[in-house]
C-alpha positions as CSV (number, residue, x, y, z in Angstrom):
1,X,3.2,22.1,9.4
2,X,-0.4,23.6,9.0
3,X,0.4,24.8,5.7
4,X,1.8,22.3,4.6
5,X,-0.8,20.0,5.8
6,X,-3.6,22.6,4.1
7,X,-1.4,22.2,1.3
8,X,-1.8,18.5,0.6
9,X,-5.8,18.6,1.3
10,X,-6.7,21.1,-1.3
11,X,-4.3,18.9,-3.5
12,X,-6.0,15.9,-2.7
13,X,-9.1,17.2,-3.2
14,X,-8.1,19.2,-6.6
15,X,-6.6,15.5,-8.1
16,X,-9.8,14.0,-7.0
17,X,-11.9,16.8,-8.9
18,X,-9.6,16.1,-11.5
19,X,-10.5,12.4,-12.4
20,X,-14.4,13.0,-11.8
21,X,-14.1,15.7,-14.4
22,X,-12.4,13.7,-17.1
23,X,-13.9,11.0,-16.8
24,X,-17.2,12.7,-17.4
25,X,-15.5,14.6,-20.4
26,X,-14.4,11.0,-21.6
27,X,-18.1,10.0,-21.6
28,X,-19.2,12.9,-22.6
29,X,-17.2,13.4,-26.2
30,X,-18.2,16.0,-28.5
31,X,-20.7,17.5,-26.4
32,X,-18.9,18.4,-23.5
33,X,-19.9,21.4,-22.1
34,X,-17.4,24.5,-22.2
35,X,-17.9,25.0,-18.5
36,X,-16.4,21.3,-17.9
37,X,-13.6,21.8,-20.5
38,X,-12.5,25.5,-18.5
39,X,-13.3,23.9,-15.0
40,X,-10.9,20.9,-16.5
41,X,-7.9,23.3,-17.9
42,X,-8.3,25.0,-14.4
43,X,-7.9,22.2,-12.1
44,X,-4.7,20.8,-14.2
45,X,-3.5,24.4,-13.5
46,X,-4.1,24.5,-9.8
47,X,-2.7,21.4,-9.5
48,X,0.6,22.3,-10.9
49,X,0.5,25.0,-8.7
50,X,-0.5,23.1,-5.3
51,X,2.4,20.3,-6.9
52,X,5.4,23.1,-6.4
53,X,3.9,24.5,-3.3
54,X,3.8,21.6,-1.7
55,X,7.2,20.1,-1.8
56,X,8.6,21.8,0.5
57,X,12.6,22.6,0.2
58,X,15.4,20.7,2.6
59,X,15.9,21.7,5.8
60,X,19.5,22.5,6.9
61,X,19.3,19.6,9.6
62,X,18.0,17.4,6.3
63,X,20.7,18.1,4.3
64,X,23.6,17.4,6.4
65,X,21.7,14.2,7.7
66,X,22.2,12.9,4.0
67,X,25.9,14.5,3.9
68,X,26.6,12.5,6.9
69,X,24.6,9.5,6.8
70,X,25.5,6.6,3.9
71,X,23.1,6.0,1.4
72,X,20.6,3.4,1.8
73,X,20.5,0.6,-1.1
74,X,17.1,0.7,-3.1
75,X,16.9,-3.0,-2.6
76,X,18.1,-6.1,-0.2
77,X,17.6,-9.6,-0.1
78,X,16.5,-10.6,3.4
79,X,18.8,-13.3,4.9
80,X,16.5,-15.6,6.8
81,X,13.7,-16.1,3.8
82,X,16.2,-15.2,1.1
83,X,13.4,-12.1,-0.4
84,X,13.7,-9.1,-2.1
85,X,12.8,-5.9,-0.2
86,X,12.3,-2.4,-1.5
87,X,13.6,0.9,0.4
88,X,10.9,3.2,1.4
89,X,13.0,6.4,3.3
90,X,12.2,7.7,6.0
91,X,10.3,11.6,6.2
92,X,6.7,12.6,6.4
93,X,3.5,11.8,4.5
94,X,0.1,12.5,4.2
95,X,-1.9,9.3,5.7
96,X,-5.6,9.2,5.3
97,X,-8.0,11.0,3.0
98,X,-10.6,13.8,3.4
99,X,-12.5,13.5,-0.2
100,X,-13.1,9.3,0.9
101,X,-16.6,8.8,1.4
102,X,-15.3,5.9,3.5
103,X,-15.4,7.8,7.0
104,X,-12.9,5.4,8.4
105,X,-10.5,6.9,6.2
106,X,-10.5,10.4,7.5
107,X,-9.4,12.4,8.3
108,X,-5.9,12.8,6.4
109,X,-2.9,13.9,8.3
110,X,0.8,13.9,8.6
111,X,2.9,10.9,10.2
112,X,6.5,10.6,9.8
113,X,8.4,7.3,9.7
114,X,11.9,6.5,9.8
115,X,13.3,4.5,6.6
116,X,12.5,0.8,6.3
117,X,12.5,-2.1,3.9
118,X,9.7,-3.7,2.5
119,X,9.2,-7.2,0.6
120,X,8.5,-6.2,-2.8
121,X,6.1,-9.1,-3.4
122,X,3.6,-10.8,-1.1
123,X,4.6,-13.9,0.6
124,X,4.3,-16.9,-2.0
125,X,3.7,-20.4,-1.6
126,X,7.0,-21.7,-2.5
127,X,8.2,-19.4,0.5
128,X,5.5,-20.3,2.9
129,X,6.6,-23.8,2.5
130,X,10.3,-23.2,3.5
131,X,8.6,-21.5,6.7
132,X,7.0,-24.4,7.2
133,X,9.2,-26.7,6.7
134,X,11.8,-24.6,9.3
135,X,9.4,-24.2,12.4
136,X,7.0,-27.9,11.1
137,X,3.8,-25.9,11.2
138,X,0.9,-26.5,9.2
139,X,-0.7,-25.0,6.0
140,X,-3.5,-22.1,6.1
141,X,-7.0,-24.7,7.1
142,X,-8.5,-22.0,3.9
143,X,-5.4,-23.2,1.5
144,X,-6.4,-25.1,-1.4
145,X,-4.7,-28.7,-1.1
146,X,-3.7,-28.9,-4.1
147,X,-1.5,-26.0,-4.5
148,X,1.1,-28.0,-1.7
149,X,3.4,-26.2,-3.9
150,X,4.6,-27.8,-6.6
151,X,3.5,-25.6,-9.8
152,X,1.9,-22.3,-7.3
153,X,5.7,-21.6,-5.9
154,X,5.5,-17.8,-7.4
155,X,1.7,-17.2,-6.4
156,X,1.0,-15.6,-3.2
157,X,-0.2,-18.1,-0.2
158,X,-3.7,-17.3,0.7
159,X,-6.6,-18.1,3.5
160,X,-3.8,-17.0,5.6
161,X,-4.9,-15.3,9.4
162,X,-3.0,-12.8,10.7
163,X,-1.5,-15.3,13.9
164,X,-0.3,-17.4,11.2
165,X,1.0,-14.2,8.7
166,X,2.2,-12.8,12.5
167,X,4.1,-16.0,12.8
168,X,5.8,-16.2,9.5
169,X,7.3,-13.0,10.3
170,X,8.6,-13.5,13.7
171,X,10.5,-16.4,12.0
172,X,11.6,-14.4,9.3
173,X,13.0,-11.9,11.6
174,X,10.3,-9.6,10.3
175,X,6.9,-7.9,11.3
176,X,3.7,-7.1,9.7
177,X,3.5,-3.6,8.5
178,X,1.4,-1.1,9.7
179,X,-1.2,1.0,8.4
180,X,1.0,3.9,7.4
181,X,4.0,1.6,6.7
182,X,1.6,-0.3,4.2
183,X,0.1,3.0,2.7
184,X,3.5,4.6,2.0
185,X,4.8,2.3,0.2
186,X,1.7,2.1,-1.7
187,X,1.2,5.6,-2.6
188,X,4.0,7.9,-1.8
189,X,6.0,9.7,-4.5
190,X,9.4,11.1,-2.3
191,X,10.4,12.4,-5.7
192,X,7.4,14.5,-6.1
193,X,6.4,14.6,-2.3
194,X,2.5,13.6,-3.7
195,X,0.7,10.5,-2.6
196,X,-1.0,8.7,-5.6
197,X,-4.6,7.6,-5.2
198,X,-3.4,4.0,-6.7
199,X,-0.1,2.3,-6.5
200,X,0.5,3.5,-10.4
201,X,-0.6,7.2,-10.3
202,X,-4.4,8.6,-9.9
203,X,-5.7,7.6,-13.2
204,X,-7.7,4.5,-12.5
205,X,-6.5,1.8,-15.2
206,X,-8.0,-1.9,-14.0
207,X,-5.5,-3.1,-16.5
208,X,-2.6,-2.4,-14.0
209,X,-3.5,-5.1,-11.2
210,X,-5.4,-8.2,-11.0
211,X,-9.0,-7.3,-9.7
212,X,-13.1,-8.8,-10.6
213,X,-13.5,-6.1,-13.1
214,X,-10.1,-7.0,-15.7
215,X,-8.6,-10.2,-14.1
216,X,-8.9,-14.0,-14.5
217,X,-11.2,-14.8,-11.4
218,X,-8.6,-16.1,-9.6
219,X,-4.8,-14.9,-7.6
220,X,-2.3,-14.9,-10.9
221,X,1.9,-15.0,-9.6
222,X,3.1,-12.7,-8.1
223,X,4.7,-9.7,-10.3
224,X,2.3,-9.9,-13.2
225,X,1.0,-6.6,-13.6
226,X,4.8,-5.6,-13.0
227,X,5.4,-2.9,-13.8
228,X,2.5,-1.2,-14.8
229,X,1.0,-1.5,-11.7
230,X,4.2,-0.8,-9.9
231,X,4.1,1.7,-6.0
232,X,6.4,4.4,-6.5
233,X,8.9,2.3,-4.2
234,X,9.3,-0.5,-6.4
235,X,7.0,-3.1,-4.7
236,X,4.5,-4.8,-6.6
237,X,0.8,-6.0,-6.4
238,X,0.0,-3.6,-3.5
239,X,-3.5,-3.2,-6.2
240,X,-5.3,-6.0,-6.2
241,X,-4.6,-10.1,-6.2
242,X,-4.7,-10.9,-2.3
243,X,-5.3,-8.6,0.7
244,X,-2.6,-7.9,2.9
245,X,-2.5,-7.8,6.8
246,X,-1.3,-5.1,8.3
247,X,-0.1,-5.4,12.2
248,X,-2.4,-2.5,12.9
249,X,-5.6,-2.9,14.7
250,X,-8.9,-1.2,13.6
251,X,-8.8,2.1,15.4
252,X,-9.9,5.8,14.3
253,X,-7.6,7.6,12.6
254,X,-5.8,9.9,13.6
255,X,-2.9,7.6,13.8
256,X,-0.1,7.9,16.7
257,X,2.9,5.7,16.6
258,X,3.4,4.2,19.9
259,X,-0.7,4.2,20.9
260,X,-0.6,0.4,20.8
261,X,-2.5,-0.6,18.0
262,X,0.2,-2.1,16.3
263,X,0.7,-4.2,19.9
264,X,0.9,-7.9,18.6
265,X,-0.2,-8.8,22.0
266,X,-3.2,-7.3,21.9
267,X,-6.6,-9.0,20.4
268,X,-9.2,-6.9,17.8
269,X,-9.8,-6.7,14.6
270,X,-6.8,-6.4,12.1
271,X,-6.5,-4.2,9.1
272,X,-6.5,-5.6,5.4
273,X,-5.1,-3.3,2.5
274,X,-4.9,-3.7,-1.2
275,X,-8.3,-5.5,-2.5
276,X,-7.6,-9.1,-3.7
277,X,-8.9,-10.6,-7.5
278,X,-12.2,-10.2,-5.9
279,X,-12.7,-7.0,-5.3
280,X,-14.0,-3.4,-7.3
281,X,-11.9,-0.4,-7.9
282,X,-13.0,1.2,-4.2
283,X,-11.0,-1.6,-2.4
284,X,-7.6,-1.2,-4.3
285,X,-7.1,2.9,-3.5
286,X,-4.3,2.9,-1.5
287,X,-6.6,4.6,1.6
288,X,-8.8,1.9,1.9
289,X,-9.5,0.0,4.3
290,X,-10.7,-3.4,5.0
291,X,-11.1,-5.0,8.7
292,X,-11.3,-8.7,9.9
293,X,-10.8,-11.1,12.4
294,X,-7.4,-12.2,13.3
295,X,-8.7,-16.0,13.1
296,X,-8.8,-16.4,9.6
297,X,-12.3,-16.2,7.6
298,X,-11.4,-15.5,3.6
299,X,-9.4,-17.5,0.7
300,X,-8.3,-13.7,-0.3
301,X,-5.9,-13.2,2.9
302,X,-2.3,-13.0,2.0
303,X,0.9,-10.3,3.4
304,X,3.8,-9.1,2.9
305,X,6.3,-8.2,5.9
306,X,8.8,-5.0,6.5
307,X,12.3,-4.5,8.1
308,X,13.5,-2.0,10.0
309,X,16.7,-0.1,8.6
310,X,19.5,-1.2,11.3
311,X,20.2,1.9,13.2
Protein backbone atom coordinates (compact mmCIF):
# COMPACT_ATOMS: atom_id res chain seq x y z
CA UNK A 1 0.00 0.00 0.00
CA UNK A 2 3.18 2.37 0.34
CA UNK A 3 3.88 2.00 -3.10
CA UNK A 4 1.09 2.48 -4.29
CA UNK A 5 0.37 5.39 -2.23
CA UNK A 6 4.14 6.81 -3.39
CA UNK A 7 2.83 6.03 -6.61
CA UNK A 8 -0.18 8.36 -6.77
CA UNK A 9 2.00 11.42 -5.09
CA UNK A 10 4.68 11.65 -7.55
CA UNK A 11 1.66 11.34 -10.10
CA UNK A 12 -0.12 14.05 -8.55
CA UNK A 13 2.71 16.10 -8.42
CA UNK A 14 4.00 15.17 -12.11
CA UNK A 15 0.11 16.29 -13.58
CA UNK A 16 0.48 19.32 -11.45
CA UNK A 17 3.95 20.18 -13.04
CA UNK A 18 2.29 19.31 -16.10
CA UNK A 19 -0.37 22.18 -16.33
CA UNK A 20 2.17 24.92 -14.83
CA UNK A 21 4.42 23.99 -17.65
CA UNK A 22 1.87 24.42 -20.50
CA UNK A 23 0.37 26.94 -19.50
CA UNK A 24 3.50 28.92 -19.45
CA UNK A 25 4.40 27.45 -22.89
CA UNK A 26 0.84 28.66 -23.97
CA UNK A 27 1.88 32.22 -22.88
CA UNK A 28 4.93 31.93 -23.85
CA UNK A 29 4.46 31.00 -27.93
CA UNK A 30 7.34 31.15 -30.15
CA UNK A 31 9.78 31.89 -27.69
CA UNK A 32 9.51 29.12 -25.41
CA UNK A 33 12.57 28.07 -24.20
CA UNK A 34 13.89 24.47 -25.27
CA UNK A 35 14.48 23.61 -21.60
CA UNK A 36 10.49 24.08 -21.06
CA UNK A 37 9.57 22.26 -24.29
CA UNK A 38 12.14 18.93 -23.15
CA UNK A 39 10.98 19.43 -19.40
CA UNK A 40 7.28 19.37 -21.07
CA UNK A 41 7.79 16.12 -23.47
CA UNK A 42 9.35 14.58 -20.17
CA UNK A 43 6.64 15.09 -17.74
CA UNK A 44 3.94 13.74 -20.51
CA UNK A 45 6.30 10.76 -20.55
CA UNK A 46 6.63 10.16 -16.84
CA UNK A 47 3.15 10.49 -16.51
CA UNK A 48 2.30 7.79 -18.85
CA UNK A 49 4.62 5.80 -17.02
CA UNK A 50 3.34 6.66 -13.26
CA UNK A 51 -0.51 6.18 -15.22
CA UNK A 52 0.37 2.10 -15.89
CA UNK A 53 2.16 1.78 -12.66
CA UNK A 54 -0.28 2.87 -10.73
CA UNK A 55 -3.31 0.90 -11.56
CA UNK A 56 -2.69 -1.71 -9.87
CA UNK A 57 -4.02 -5.33 -11.30
CA UNK A 58 -7.17 -7.30 -9.51
CA UNK A 59 -6.70 -9.10 -6.71
CA UNK A 60 -7.98 -12.76 -6.66
CA UNK A 61 -10.45 -11.93 -3.70
CA UNK A 62 -11.52 -8.78 -6.24
CA UNK A 63 -12.27 -10.84 -9.00
CA UNK A 64 -14.42 -13.39 -7.67
CA UNK A 65 -16.23 -10.60 -5.59
CA UNK A 66 -17.41 -9.30 -9.06
CA UNK A 67 -18.01 -13.06 -10.28
CA UNK A 68 -20.15 -13.52 -7.40
CA UNK A 69 -21.72 -10.33 -6.60
CA UNK A 70 -24.55 -8.82 -9.34
CA UNK A 71 -23.74 -5.85 -11.04
CA UNK A 72 -24.71 -2.60 -9.69
CA UNK A 73 -26.89 -0.28 -12.20
CA UNK A 74 -25.04 3.02 -13.18
CA UNK A 75 -28.10 4.90 -12.23
CA UNK A 76 -31.45 4.85 -9.95
CA UNK A 77 -34.19 6.94 -9.33
CA UNK A 78 -34.58 7.38 -5.57
CA UNK A 79 -38.17 6.49 -4.38
CA UNK A 80 -38.99 8.95 -1.72
CA UNK A 81 -37.86 12.32 -3.88
CA UNK A 82 -38.32 10.61 -7.14
CA UNK A 83 -34.16 11.71 -8.26
CA UNK A 84 -31.69 10.47 -10.25
CA UNK A 85 -28.53 9.09 -8.56
CA UNK A 86 -25.23 8.08 -10.07
CA UNK A 87 -23.13 4.83 -8.99
CA UNK A 88 -19.82 5.58 -7.53
CA UNK A 89 -18.27 1.68 -6.61
CA UNK A 90 -16.82 0.92 -4.00
CA UNK A 91 -12.53 0.48 -3.71
CA UNK A 92 -9.84 2.84 -2.69
CA UNK A 93 -8.79 6.44 -3.65
CA UNK A 94 -6.45 8.87 -3.14
CA UNK A 95 -8.21 11.70 -0.79
CA UNK A 96 -6.32 14.91 -0.27
CA UNK A 97 -3.49 16.58 -2.00
CA UNK A 98 0.32 17.19 -1.30
CA UNK A 99 1.12 19.92 -4.16
CA UNK A 100 -2.15 22.21 -2.55
CA UNK A 101 -0.86 25.19 -1.06
CA UNK A 102 -4.10 25.02 0.95
CA UNK A 103 -2.55 23.16 4.06
CA UNK A 104 -5.88 21.94 5.06
CA UNK A 105 -5.82 19.80 2.10
CA UNK A 106 -2.85 17.65 3.00
CA UNK A 107 -1.77 15.53 3.32
CA UNK A 108 -3.08 13.03 0.53
CA UNK A 109 -3.82 9.47 1.38
CA UNK A 110 -5.72 6.39 0.76
CA UNK A 111 -9.48 5.75 2.13
CA UNK A 112 -11.54 3.10 0.79
CA UNK A 113 -15.33 3.17 0.54
CA UNK A 114 -17.84 0.73 -0.13
CA UNK A 115 -20.20 1.46 -3.34
CA UNK A 116 -22.90 4.10 -3.04
CA UNK A 117 -25.30 6.27 -4.98
CA UNK A 118 -25.19 9.68 -5.46
CA UNK A 119 -27.82 12.39 -6.72
CA UNK A 120 -26.47 13.47 -9.92
CA UNK A 121 -27.64 17.05 -9.57
CA UNK A 122 -27.93 19.25 -6.48
CA UNK A 123 -31.19 19.61 -4.76
CA UNK A 124 -33.47 22.00 -6.85
CA UNK A 125 -36.24 24.17 -5.92
CA UNK A 126 -38.94 22.37 -7.51
CA UNK A 127 -37.71 19.41 -5.23
CA UNK A 128 -37.16 21.44 -2.12
CA UNK A 129 -40.74 22.41 -2.37
CA UNK A 130 -42.18 18.83 -2.45
CA UNK A 131 -39.96 18.48 0.84
CA UNK A 132 -41.62 21.09 2.14
CA UNK A 133 -44.71 20.57 1.26
CA UNK A 134 -44.39 16.70 2.95
CA UNK A 135 -42.90 17.56 6.46
CA UNK A 136 -44.76 21.72 6.27
CA UNK A 137 -41.44 23.36 6.92
CA UNK A 138 -40.41 26.60 5.83
CA UNK A 139 -38.17 27.97 3.01
CA UNK A 140 -34.23 28.84 3.47
CA UNK A 141 -34.68 32.72 5.65
CA UNK A 142 -31.50 33.40 2.69
CA UNK A 143 -33.97 32.17 -0.35
CA UNK A 144 -34.98 34.69 -2.59
CA UNK A 145 -38.92 35.13 -2.38
CA UNK A 146 -39.53 35.26 -5.49
CA UNK A 147 -38.20 32.10 -6.78
CA UNK A 148 -41.30 30.21 -4.50
CA UNK A 149 -40.88 27.97 -7.44
CA UNK A 150 -42.76 28.62 -10.12
CA UNK A 151 -40.18 29.31 -13.22
CA UNK A 152 -36.66 28.23 -10.73
CA UNK A 153 -38.02 24.36 -10.41
CA UNK A 154 -34.67 23.06 -12.22
CA UNK A 155 -32.27 25.55 -10.37
CA UNK A 156 -30.60 24.42 -7.33
CA UNK A 157 -32.24 25.81 -3.87
CA UNK A 158 -29.74 28.03 -2.16
CA UNK A 159 -29.15 30.00 1.36
CA UNK A 160 -29.70 26.55 2.50
CA UNK A 161 -27.82 25.62 6.28
CA UNK A 162 -26.71 22.42 6.78
CA UNK A 163 -29.74 21.56 9.76
CA UNK A 164 -32.05 22.33 7.07
CA UNK A 165 -29.85 20.37 3.91
CA UNK A 166 -29.44 17.65 7.13
CA UNK A 167 -33.22 17.66 7.30
CA UNK A 168 -34.12 17.25 3.66
CA UNK A 169 -32.15 14.17 3.75
CA UNK A 170 -33.42 12.49 6.67
CA UNK A 171 -36.81 12.87 4.95
CA UNK A 172 -35.57 11.66 1.84
CA UNK A 173 -34.20 8.64 3.33
CA UNK A 174 -30.86 10.02 2.56
CA UNK A 175 -27.62 11.62 4.22
CA UNK A 176 -25.26 14.36 3.42
CA UNK A 177 -22.11 13.04 1.90
CA UNK A 178 -18.93 13.15 3.28
CA UNK A 179 -15.72 14.56 2.47
CA UNK A 180 -14.36 11.61 0.63
CA UNK A 181 -17.82 10.47 -0.57
CA UNK A 182 -18.12 14.09 -2.13
CA UNK A 183 -14.49 14.16 -3.54
CA UNK A 184 -14.77 10.73 -5.27
CA UNK A 185 -17.36 11.33 -7.05
CA UNK A 186 -15.92 14.51 -7.99
CA UNK A 187 -12.65 13.39 -9.18
CA UNK A 188 -12.15 9.72 -9.37
CA UNK A 189 -11.53 7.90 -12.72
CA UNK A 190 -12.13 3.86 -11.61
CA UNK A 191 -11.47 3.30 -15.30
CA UNK A 192 -8.08 4.83 -15.11
CA UNK A 193 -7.59 4.51 -11.21
CA UNK A 194 -6.35 8.58 -11.46
CA UNK A 195 -8.13 11.32 -9.58
CA UNK A 196 -8.67 14.44 -11.77
CA UNK A 197 -7.82 17.85 -10.39
CA UNK A 198 -11.48 19.03 -11.71
CA UNK A 199 -14.59 17.17 -12.25
CA UNK A 200 -13.74 17.13 -16.26
CA UNK A 201 -10.01 16.21 -16.27
CA UNK A 202 -6.82 18.46 -15.02
CA UNK A 203 -6.90 20.95 -17.77
CA UNK A 204 -8.60 23.98 -16.23
CA UNK A 205 -11.42 25.09 -18.87
CA UNK A 206 -13.84 27.83 -16.89
CA UNK A 207 -16.06 27.12 -19.75
CA UNK A 208 -17.05 23.73 -18.22
CA UNK A 209 -19.00 25.02 -15.05
CA UNK A 210 -20.69 28.12 -13.97
CA UNK A 211 -18.10 30.22 -11.88
CA UNK A 212 -17.27 34.53 -11.56
CA UNK A 213 -14.61 34.15 -14.15
CA UNK A 214 -17.08 32.63 -17.39
CA UNK A 215 -20.63 32.57 -15.94
CA UNK A 216 -23.69 34.81 -15.74
CA UNK A 217 -23.27 36.29 -12.13
CA UNK A 218 -25.89 34.29 -10.92
CA UNK A 219 -26.85 30.06 -10.16
CA UNK A 220 -27.98 28.87 -13.91
CA UNK A 221 -30.30 25.20 -13.75
CA UNK A 222 -29.05 22.65 -12.92
CA UNK A 223 -27.20 20.39 -15.73
CA UNK A 224 -26.05 23.30 -17.91
CA UNK A 225 -22.48 22.75 -18.34
CA UNK A 226 -23.62 18.93 -18.81
CA UNK A 227 -21.67 17.34 -20.05
CA UNK A 228 -18.64 19.11 -20.46
CA UNK A 229 -18.21 19.69 -17.06
CA UNK A 230 -19.28 16.20 -16.23
CA UNK A 231 -17.32 13.97 -12.78
CA UNK A 232 -16.19 10.81 -14.08
CA UNK A 233 -19.33 9.15 -12.32
CA UNK A 234 -21.83 10.86 -14.19
CA UNK A 235 -22.94 13.63 -11.75
CA UNK A 236 -23.01 17.06 -12.72
CA UNK A 237 -22.13 20.62 -11.41
CA UNK A 238 -19.82 19.29 -8.71
CA UNK A 239 -17.53 22.67 -10.40
CA UNK A 240 -19.05 25.54 -9.61
CA UNK A 241 -22.88 27.05 -9.41
CA UNK A 242 -23.64 26.45 -5.50
CA UNK A 243 -21.49 24.93 -2.74
CA UNK A 244 -22.45 21.75 -1.43
CA UNK A 245 -22.50 20.53 2.29
CA UNK A 246 -20.96 17.77 3.11
CA UNK A 247 -21.96 15.88 6.63
CA UNK A 248 -18.28 16.11 7.59
CA UNK A 249 -17.01 18.41 10.19
CA UNK A 250 -13.86 20.56 9.72
CA UNK A 251 -11.15 18.32 11.04
CA UNK A 252 -7.38 17.60 9.89
CA UNK A 253 -6.95 15.31 7.49
CA UNK A 254 -5.95 12.41 7.69
CA UNK A 255 -9.42 11.11 7.38
CA UNK A 256 -10.74 7.95 9.41
CA UNK A 257 -14.13 6.54 8.81
CA UNK A 258 -15.86 6.01 12.03
CA UNK A 259 -13.79 9.09 14.04
CA UNK A 260 -17.02 10.98 14.36
CA UNK A 261 -16.83 13.81 12.28
CA UNK A 262 -19.40 12.82 10.06
CA UNK A 263 -21.65 12.45 13.63
CA UNK A 264 -24.80 14.51 12.77
CA UNK A 265 -25.23 14.94 16.39
CA UNK A 266 -22.38 16.64 16.88
CA UNK A 267 -21.93 20.69 16.53
CA UNK A 268 -18.76 22.50 14.54
CA UNK A 269 -18.15 23.73 11.57
CA UNK A 270 -19.33 21.86 8.38
CA UNK A 271 -17.50 21.41 5.11
CA UNK A 272 -18.53 23.04 1.76
CA UNK A 273 -17.18 21.62 -1.61
CA UNK A 274 -17.48 22.63 -5.24
CA UNK A 275 -17.21 26.70 -5.42
CA UNK A 276 -20.61 28.34 -6.31
CA UNK A 277 -21.08 31.23 -9.46
CA UNK A 278 -19.06 33.21 -7.10
CA UNK A 279 -16.14 31.83 -6.73
CA UNK A 280 -12.28 31.62 -8.70
CA UNK A 281 -10.76 28.61 -10.18
CA UNK A 282 -8.99 27.68 -6.50
CA UNK A 283 -12.50 26.94 -4.98
CA UNK A 284 -13.80 24.39 -7.74
CA UNK A 285 -10.64 21.73 -7.59
CA UNK A 286 -12.16 18.90 -6.39
CA UNK A 287 -9.59 19.07 -3.05
CA UNK A 288 -10.79 22.18 -1.89
CA UNK A 289 -12.20 23.01 0.82
CA UNK A 290 -14.45 25.50 2.22
CA UNK A 291 -15.76 25.65 6.09
CA UNK A 292 -18.87 27.30 7.60
CA UNK A 293 -21.29 27.46 10.21
CA UNK A 294 -23.99 24.92 10.26
CA UNK A 295 -26.57 28.00 10.83
CA UNK A 296 -26.71 29.29 7.56
CA UNK A 297 -24.72 32.59 6.53
CA UNK A 298 -24.41 32.61 2.41
CA UNK A 299 -27.06 32.82 -0.71
CA UNK A 300 -24.31 30.27 -2.32
CA UNK A 301 -25.23 27.08 0.02
CA UNK A 302 -26.86 24.36 -1.72
CA UNK A 303 -26.27 19.94 -1.60
CA UNK A 304 -26.72 17.12 -2.93
CA UNK A 305 -27.32 13.83 -0.79
CA UNK A 306 -25.96 9.98 -1.26
CA UNK A 307 -27.43 6.47 -0.65
CA UNK A 308 -25.91 3.69 0.58
CA UNK A 309 -25.97 0.51 -1.81
CA UNK A 310 -28.45 -2.04 0.21
CA UNK A 311 -26.25 -4.66 1.51
Amino acid sequence: MQDRLAQMQALERSRYRLVELERYAYAAGIDCPDTVLEELVATRQLIATLEVAAVSPPTAAQVLSRMTQPELPQQIVWPQDGKAMVLVPAGSFMFGSDSSSRGNERPAHEVVLPAYYIDRTPVTVGEYARFLAATGGSWPRLFPTHWQPFGYEHYPVTGVSWHEAHAYATWAGKRLPSEPEWEKAASWDWASGTRRRYPWGDEWDARRCNIADSGPGHVTPVGAYSPHGDAPCGAVDMAGNVFEWTSSLDWNYPYRPGDGRDDPGRYGVRVRRGGAYTSNELFVRTTTRQNSEPDGFFLTDGFRCVADVPG
